[in-house]
N, C-alpha and C positions, 0 to 999 in steps of 0.2 A: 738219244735213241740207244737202245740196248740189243745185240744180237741175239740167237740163241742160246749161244754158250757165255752171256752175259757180257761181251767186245764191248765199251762202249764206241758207238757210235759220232762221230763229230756232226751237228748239222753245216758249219762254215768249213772252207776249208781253210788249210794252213798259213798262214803269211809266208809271202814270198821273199826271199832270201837267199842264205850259203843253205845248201846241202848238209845235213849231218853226215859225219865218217863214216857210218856203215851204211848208207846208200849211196857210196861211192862204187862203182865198177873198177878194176882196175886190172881186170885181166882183159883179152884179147875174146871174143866171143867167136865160136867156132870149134872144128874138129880140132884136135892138138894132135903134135907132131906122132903120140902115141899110139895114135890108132892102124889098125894091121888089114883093115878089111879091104879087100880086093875088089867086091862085086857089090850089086844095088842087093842081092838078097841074104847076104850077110849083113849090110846097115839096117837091113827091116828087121832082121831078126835082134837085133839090136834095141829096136823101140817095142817090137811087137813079139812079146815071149809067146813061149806055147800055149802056156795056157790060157793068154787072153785067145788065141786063134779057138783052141776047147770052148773056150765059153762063147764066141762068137757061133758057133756050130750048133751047142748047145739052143742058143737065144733065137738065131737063125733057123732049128727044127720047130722049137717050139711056136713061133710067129707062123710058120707054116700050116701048122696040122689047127 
């Protein structure tokens, strides 16, 4: 089966086995030590920039009217 953008597709899936190297995880998933944010609305701002909140406002008028 072919995608779209021409992916082929597999119908089976994989044989079961070792993992190949690059789907290995091998860091620690979570915030890292790096992060500075203080409050919940600093993390939001973080996932949710301004302009998606514009376009939400945006989406949100026009469903309205």
């Amino acid at each position: 089966m072919y995608g779209k953008n021409n992916f082929v597709w597999e119908t089976e899936p994989p044989p079961a086995g070792r993992r190949r190297e690059q789907d290995i995880i091998r860091m620690q998933p979570g915030v890292t030590g790096l992060s500075t944010t203080d409050d919940i609305a600093d993390v939001f701002q973080l996932f949710v920039t301004k302009e998606i909140v514009d376009n939400i406002v945006i989406q949100t008028n026009r469903e309205a009217k």
